[in-house]
C-alpha positions as a printed NumPy array, in Angstrom:
array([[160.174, 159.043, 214.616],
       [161.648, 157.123, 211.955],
       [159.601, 157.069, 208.327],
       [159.333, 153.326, 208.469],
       [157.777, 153.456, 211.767],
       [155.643, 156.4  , 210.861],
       [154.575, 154.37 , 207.406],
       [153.222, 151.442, 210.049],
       [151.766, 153.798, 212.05 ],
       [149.537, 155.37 , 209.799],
       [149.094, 152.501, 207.383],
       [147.278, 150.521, 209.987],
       [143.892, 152.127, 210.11 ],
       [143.931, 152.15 , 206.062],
       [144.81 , 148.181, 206.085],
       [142.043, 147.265, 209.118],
       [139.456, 149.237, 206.605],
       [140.474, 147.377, 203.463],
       [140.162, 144.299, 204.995],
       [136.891, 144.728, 206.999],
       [135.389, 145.99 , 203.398],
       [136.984, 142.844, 202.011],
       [134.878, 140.329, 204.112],
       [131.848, 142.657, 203.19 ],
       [132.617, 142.078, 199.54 ],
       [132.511, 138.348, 200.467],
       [129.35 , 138.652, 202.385],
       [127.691, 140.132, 199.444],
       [129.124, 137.369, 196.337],
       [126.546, 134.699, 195.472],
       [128.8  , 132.229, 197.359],
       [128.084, 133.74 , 200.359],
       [124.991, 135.788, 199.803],
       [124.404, 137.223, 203.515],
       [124.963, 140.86 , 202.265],
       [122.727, 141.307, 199.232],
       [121.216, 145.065, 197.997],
       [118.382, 144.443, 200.419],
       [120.36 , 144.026, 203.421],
       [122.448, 146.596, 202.838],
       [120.09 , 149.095, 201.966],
       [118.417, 148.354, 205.217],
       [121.52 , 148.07 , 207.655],
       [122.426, 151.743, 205.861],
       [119.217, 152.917, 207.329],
       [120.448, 151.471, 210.469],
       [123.224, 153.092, 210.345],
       [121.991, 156.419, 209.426],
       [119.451, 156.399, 212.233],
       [121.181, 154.775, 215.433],
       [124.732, 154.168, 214.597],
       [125.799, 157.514, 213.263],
       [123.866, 159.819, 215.989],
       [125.076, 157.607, 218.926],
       [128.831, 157.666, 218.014],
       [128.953, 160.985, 217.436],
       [126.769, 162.2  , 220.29 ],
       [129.076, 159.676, 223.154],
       [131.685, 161.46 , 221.484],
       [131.416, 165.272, 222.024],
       [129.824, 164.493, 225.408],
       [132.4  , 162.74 , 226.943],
       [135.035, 164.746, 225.37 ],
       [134.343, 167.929, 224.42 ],
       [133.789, 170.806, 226.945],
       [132.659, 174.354, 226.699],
       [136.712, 175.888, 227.15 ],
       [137.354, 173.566, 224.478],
       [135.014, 174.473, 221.629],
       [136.09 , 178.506, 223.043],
       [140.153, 177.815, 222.798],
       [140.115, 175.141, 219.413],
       [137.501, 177.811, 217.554],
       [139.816, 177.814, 214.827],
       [139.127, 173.946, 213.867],
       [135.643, 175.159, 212.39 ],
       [136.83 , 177.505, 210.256],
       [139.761, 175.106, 209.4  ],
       [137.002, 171.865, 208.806],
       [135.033, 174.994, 206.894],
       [137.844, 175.369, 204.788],
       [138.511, 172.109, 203.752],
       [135.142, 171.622, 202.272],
       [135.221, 175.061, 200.681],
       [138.694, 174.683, 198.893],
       [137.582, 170.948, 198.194],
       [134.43 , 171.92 , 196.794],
       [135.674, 174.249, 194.359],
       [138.776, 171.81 , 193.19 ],
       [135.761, 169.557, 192.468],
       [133.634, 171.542, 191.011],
       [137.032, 172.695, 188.502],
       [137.475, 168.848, 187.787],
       [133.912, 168.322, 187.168],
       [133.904, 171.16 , 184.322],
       [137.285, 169.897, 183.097],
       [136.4  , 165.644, 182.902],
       [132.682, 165.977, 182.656],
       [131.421, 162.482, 184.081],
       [127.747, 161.817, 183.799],
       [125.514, 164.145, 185.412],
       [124.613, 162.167, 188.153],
       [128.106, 161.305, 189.096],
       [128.694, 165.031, 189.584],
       [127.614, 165.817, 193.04 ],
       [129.397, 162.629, 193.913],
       [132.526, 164.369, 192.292],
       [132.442, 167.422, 194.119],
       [131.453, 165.442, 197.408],
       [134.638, 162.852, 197.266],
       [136.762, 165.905, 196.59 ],
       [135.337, 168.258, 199.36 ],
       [134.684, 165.797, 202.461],
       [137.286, 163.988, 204.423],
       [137.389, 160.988, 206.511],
       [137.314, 163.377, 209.406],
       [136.236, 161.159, 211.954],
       [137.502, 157.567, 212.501],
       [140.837, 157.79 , 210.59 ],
       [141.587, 160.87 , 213.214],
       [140.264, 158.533, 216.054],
       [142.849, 155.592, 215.466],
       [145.769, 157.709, 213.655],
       [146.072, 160.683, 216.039],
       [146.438, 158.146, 219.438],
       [148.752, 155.706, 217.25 ],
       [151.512, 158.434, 216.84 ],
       [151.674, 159.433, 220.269],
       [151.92 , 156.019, 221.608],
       [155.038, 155.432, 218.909],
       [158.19 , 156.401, 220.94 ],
       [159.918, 159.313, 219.605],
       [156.721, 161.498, 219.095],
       [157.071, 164.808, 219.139],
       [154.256, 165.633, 220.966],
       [155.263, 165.107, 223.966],
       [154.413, 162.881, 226.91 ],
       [152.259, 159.502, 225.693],
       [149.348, 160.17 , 228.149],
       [148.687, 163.522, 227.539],
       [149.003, 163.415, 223.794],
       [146.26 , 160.661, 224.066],
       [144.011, 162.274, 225.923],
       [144.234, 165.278, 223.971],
       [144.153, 163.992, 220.408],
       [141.395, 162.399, 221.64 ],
       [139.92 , 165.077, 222.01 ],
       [141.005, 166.993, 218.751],
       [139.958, 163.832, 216.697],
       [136.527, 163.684, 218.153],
       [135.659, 167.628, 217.7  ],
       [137.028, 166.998, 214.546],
       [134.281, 164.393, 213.71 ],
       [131.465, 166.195, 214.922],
       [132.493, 169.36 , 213.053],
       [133.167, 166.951, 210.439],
       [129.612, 164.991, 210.244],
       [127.9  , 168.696, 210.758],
       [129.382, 169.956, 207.117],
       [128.945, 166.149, 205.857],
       [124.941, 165.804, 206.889],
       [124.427, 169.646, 205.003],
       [126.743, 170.122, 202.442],
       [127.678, 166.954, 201.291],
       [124.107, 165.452, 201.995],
       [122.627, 168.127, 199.819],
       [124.982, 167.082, 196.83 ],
       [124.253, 163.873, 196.693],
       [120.186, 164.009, 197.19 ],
       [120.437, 166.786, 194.73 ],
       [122.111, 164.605, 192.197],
       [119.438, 161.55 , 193.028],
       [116.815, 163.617, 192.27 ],
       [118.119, 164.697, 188.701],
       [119.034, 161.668, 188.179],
       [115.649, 160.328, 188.968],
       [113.599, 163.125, 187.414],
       [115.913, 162.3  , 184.137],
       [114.724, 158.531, 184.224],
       [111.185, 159.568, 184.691],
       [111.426, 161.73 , 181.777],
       [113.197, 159.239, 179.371],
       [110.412, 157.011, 180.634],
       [107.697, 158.52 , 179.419],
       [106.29 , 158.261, 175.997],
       [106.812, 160.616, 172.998],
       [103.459, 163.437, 172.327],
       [102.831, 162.596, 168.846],
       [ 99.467, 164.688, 168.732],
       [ 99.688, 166.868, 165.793],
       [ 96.834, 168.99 , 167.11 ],
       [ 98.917, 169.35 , 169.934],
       [ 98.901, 172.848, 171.65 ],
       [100.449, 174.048, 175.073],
       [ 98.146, 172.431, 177.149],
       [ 98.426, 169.181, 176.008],
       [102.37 , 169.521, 175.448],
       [102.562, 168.94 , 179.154],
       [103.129, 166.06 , 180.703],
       [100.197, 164.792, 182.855],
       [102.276, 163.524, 186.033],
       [102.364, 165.712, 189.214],
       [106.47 , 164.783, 189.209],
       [107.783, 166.468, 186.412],
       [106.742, 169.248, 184.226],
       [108.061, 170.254, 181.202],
       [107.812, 173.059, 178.993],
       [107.987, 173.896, 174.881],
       [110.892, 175.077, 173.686],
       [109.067, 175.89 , 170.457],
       [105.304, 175.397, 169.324],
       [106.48 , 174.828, 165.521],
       [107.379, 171.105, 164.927],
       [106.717, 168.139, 167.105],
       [109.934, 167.237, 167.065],
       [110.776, 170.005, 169.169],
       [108.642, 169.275, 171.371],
       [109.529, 165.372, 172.06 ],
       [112.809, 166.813, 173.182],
       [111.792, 169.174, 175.757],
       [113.695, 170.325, 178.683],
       [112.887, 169.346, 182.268],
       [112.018, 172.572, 183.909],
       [111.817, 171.678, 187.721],
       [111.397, 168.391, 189.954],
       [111.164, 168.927, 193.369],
       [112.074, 166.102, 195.691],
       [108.415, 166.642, 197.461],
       [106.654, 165.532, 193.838],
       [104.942, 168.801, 193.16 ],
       [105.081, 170.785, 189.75 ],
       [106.015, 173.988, 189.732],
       [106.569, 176.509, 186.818],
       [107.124, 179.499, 188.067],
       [108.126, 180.888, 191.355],
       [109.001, 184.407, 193.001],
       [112.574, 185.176, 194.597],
       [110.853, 185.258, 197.913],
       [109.527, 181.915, 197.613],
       [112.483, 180.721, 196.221],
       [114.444, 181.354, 199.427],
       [111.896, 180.008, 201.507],
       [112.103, 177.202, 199.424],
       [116.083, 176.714, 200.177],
       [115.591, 177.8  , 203.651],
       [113.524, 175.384, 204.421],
       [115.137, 172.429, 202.737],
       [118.489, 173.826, 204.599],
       [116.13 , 173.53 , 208.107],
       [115.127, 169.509, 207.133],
       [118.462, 168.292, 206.637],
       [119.722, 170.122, 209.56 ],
       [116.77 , 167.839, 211.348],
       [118.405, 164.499, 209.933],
       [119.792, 162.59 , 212.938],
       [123.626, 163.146, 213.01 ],
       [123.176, 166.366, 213.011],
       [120.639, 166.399, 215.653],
       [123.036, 164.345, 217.517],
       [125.742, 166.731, 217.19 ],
       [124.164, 169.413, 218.161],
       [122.723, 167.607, 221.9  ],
       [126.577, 166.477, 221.826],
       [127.833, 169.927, 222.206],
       [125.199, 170.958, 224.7  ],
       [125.835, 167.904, 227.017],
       [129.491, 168.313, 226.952],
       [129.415, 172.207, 227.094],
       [126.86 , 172.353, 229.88 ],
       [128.339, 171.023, 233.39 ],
       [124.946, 170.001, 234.899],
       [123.542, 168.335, 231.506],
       [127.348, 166.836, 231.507],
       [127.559, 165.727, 235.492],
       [123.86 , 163.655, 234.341],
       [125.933, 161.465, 232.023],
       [129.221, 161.471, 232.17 ],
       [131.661, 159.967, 234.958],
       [131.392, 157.023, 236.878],
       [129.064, 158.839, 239.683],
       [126.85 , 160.646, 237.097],
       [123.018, 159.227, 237.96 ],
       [122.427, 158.166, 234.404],
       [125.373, 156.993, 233.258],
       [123.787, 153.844, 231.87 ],
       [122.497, 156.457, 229.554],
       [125.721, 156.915, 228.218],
       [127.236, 154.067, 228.14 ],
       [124.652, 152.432, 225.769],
       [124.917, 155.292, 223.244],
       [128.617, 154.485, 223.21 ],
       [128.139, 150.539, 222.971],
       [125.708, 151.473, 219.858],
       [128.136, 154.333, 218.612],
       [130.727, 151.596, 218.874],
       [128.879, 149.7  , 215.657],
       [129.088, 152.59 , 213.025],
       [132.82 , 151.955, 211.59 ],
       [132.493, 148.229, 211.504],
       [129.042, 148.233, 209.778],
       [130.008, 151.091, 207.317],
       [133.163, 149.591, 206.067],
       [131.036, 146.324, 205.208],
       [128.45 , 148.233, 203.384],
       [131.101, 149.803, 201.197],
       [132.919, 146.443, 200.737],
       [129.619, 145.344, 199.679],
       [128.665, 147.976, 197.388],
       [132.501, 147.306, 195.995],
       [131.614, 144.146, 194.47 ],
       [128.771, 145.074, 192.145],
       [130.52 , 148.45 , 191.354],
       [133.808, 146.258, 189.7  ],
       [130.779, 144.482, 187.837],
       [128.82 , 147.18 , 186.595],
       [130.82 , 150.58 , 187.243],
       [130.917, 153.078, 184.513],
       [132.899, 155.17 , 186.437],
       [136.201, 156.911, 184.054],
       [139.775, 156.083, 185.096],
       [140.558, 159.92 , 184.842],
       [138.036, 160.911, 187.36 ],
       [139.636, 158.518, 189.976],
       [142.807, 159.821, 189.103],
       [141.662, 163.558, 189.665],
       [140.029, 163.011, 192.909],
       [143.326, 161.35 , 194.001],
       [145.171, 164.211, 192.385],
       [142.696, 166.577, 194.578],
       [142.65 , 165.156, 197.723],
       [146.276, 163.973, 198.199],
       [148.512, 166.281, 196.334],
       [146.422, 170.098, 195.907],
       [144.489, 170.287, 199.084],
       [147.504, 169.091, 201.432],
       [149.861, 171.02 , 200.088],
       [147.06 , 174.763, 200.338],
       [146.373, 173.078, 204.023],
       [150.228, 173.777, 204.917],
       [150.112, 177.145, 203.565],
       [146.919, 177.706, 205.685],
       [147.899, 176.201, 209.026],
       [151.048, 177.794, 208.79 ],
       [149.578, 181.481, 208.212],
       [147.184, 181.189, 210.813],
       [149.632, 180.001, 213.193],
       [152.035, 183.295, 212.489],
       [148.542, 185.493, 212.954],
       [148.436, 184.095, 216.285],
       [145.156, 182.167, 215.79 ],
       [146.038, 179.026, 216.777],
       [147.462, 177.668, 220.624],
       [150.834, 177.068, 220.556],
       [149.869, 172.875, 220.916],
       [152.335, 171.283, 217.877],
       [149.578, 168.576, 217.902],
       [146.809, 170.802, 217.191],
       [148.962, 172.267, 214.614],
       [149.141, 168.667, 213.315],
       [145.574, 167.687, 213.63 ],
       [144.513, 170.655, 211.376],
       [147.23 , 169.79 , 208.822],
       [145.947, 166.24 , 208.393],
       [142.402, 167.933, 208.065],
       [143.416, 168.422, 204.609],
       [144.872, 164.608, 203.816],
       [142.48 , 162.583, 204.498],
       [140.797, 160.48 , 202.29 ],
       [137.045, 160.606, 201.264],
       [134.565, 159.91 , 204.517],
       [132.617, 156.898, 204.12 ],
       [129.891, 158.6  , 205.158],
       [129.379, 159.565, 201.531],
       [128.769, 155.698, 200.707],
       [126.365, 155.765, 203.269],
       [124.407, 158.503, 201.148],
       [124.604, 156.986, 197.537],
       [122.867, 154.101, 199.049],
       [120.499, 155.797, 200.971],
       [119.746, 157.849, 198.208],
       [120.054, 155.3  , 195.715],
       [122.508, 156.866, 193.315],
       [126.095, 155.97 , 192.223],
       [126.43 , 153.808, 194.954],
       [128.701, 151.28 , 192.532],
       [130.784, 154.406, 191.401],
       [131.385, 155.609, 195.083],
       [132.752, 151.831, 196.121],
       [135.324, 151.974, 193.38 ],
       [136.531, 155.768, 194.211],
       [136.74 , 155.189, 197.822],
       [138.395, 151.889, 196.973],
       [141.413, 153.505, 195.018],
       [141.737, 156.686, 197.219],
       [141.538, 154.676, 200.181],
       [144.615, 152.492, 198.985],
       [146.512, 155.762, 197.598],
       [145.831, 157.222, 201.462],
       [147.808, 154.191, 203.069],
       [151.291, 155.632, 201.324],
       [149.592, 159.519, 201.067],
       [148.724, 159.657, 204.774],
       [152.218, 158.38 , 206.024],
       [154.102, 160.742, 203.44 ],
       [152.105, 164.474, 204.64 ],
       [152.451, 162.735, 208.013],
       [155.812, 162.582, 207.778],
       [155.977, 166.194, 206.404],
       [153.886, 167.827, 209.143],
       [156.175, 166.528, 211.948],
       [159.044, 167.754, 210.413],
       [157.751, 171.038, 209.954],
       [156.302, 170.972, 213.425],
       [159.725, 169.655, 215.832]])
C-alpha cells in the first residue's frame, strides 16, 4: 500500500470529524443559534446517558465473545498502558508549562486518553478494504478489526469513565471550591478568634495559617471541599480509603461503564448472547434498538465539540505551548514507547501471531485525544472552551500523524 493511498485512507475519518464539528460551530453562532450552551449542555446529558451506554453495549455484544476477551488479554494491559505512560508524560508537562490549575486534569487527561473507539471503528476496516493490505484477505480483516476496534472501545470507555472521569470532576471541583472561596467576603473582625475565622458555609472550610494579623487570615488556604458539600477537617487513614473507595464504586456506577460491563457478559455468555444476537435470537428487537441509539453518539459528540469550538476561539485562555506539548505527547513520545512495547511483547510471546492485532495495539498509542473528554468538561462544567481548541489542533495534527505511524507500523509488520 502506497503512502498516498494510505494518507487517504486514514485522513478520512479525521476530515468527516472536522467537518461534522464545523456545522456544529455553525449551529451554535448567533446567525444560526440552534446550538446555544443550553442545548448543548442538555444533548451532553443525552449523550452521556443513552448514546454512550447503547453504542458501546451493541458493540461488545455483537462482537465480542468469551475466546476473544481469553486470546486478545493482552489489549488491556496494552489500553492500561497507554493511559499509564500518557498520564505520567502529562503530568511531566503539567509541572514543566504550569497552565492554570483547573486546566490541569484536562492536561493530563488529553495526554493520557485516546480516541480509542470510533477512529479504530472507521480506520481499522478502511485499510483492509484498500487493495494491497497486508493483512490479508478483505473479508476477514473486516470482520476481525471489527472486532479488535470494538474491544478496543469498550476497554477504552472503561479507563475513560474512571480515570479520566475522575480528572476532570476533580479539577471542577477545585475549580469551583476556588470560585466559592474568592467569592466570599474578607473577615475583618479584629476580635476575631478561631471560631469565627471560619467560614460559615457547609461547602468549604478553611483554616488559620496564623492567629497573629488579619491579614493572614484573609488569605487562608482551602483545606478540603468535597464534591458531596460537607466540611471536613480532619479525617483518619481508614476513612480516608473508604472515602476513595467509595467514590471509585460511584463512577464505576456511571452508565458507560455499566454498559460495558452487561456488554461483556452478553457477548461472553452464549445463552445471554443467543437472547439478542442473530437474526433468530427471540429479542433481537432488543438489540437492534440499542444499536439504532448507539448509532447517534459520534454524530452528536462531534457537534457538541464543534459547538463548544466557537466560544473557546472567543474566550480561550488556553497557552500555545500547552497545545504544542500535548501534540508533542501524543504524536511523537507515546508512538514511538508504543513500538518499543508492542514489539517486546510480541518477542515474549504474548501476543497471537495476527499482524493486524499487532497493528491495532500500535495505533493504541497514536491516536488523538477521545472526545469523550469534551463530553466531560461540559458535563462538568469546566474548561470546556480550552478542550474545543486542544482537540481542534490535535485533531488536525492526527490527519498527517495517523497516516505517518500508519505507514510505519505496516512496514514494520509485512
Amino acid at each position: 500500500m502506497g503512502f498516498l493511498t494510505l494518507f487517504e485512507v486514514a485522513v478520512m475519518p479525521n476530515l468527516q470529524i472536522l467537518l461534522i464539528s464545523g456545522l456544529g460551530a455553525f449551529m451554535s453562532t448567533d446567525y444560526c443559534n440552534l446550538l446555544g450552551p443550553d442545548a448543548r449542555k442538555s444533548l451532553n446529558k443525552i449523550v452521556f446517558i443513552i448514546f454512550i451506554p447503547s453504542l458501546m453495549f451493541a458493540s461488545l455484544a455483537k462482537t465480542v465473545t468469551l475466546q476473544d476477551i481469553i486470546s486478545w488479554w493482552f489489549m488491556p494491559v496494552n489500553v492500561g498502558l497507554t493511559f499509564l505512560i500518557g498520564g505520567i508524560l502529562g503530568w511531566i508537562l503539567v509541572k514543566l508549562l504550569k497552565p492554570e490549575p483547573y486546566l490541569e486534569g484536562l492536561v493530563i487527561a488529553t495526554c493520557s486518553s485516546g480516541n480509542l473507539g470510533n477512529l479504530l471503528l472507521i480506520v481499522v476496516p478502511a485499510i483492509c478494504n484498500e487493495k494491497g493490505s497486508p493483512f490479508g484477505d478483505r473479508e476477514t480483516c473486516k470482520s476481525v478489526g471489527l472486532s479488535y476496534a470494538s474491544f478496543s472501545m469498550a476497554l477504552g470507555g472503561f479507563y475513560i469513565w474512571t480515570y479520566t472521569y475522575h480528572l476532570i470532576r476533580t479539577s471542577a471541583t477545585k475549580f469551583k471550591a476556588e470560585q466559592e472561596y474568592a467569592s466570599k467576603p474578607p473577615n475583618n473582625d479584629l476580635e476575631a478568634t478561631l471560631q469565627t475565622c471560619l467560614l460559615k458555609d457547609e461547602d468549604v472550610a478553611v483554616f488559620p495559617t496564623s492567629t497573629k494579623s488579619v491579614d493572614d487570615q484573609e488569605t487562608l488556604p482551602i483545606i478540603s471541599h468535597l464534591s458531596n458539600g460537607k466540611e471536613v477537617l480532619s479525617s483518619s487513614p481508614c476513612s480516608k480509603f473508604i472515602g476513595i473507595l467509595g467514590q471509585f464504586v460511584k463512577e464505576l456506577l456511571s452508565p458507560p461503564t455499566i454498559a460495558s460491563i452487561l456488554g461483556f457478559m452478553f457477548g461472553a455468555i452464549t445463552f445471554l448472547r443467543n437472547l439478542i444476537i442473530g437474526s433468530g435470537a427471540p429479542f433481537r428487537v432488543i438489540q437492534d434498538s440499542i444499536k439504532l441509539l448507539g448509532d447517534g453518539t459520534i454524530p452528536c459528540m462531534t457537534l457538541i465539540l464543534g459547538g463548544n469550538l466557537i466560544q473557546g476561539l472567543r474566550s480561550s485562555r488556553i497557552k500555545a505551548w500547552i497545545i504544542v506539548g500535548v501534540v508533542l505527547v501524543r504524536f511523537v513520545v507515546l508512538p514511538a514507547i508504543g513500538i518499543w512495547l508492542v514489539k517486546a511483547a510480541a518477542t515474549l510471546g504474548f501476543l497471537p501471531s495476527d499482524p493486524l492485532y499487532h497493528f491495532v495495539l500500535m495505533v493504541q498509542y497514536t491516536l488523538p485525544p477521545a472526545m469523550t473528554i469534551g463530553t466531560m468538561t461540559q458535563l462538568f462544567d469546566v474548561g470546556q472552551e480550552e478542550c474545543s481548541v486542544l482537540l481542534l489542533w490535535t485533531y488536525l495534527v492526527a490527519a498527517v500523524a495517523v497516516t505517518f505511524w500508519s505507514t510505519i507500523y505496516m512496514s514494520i509488520l509485512s
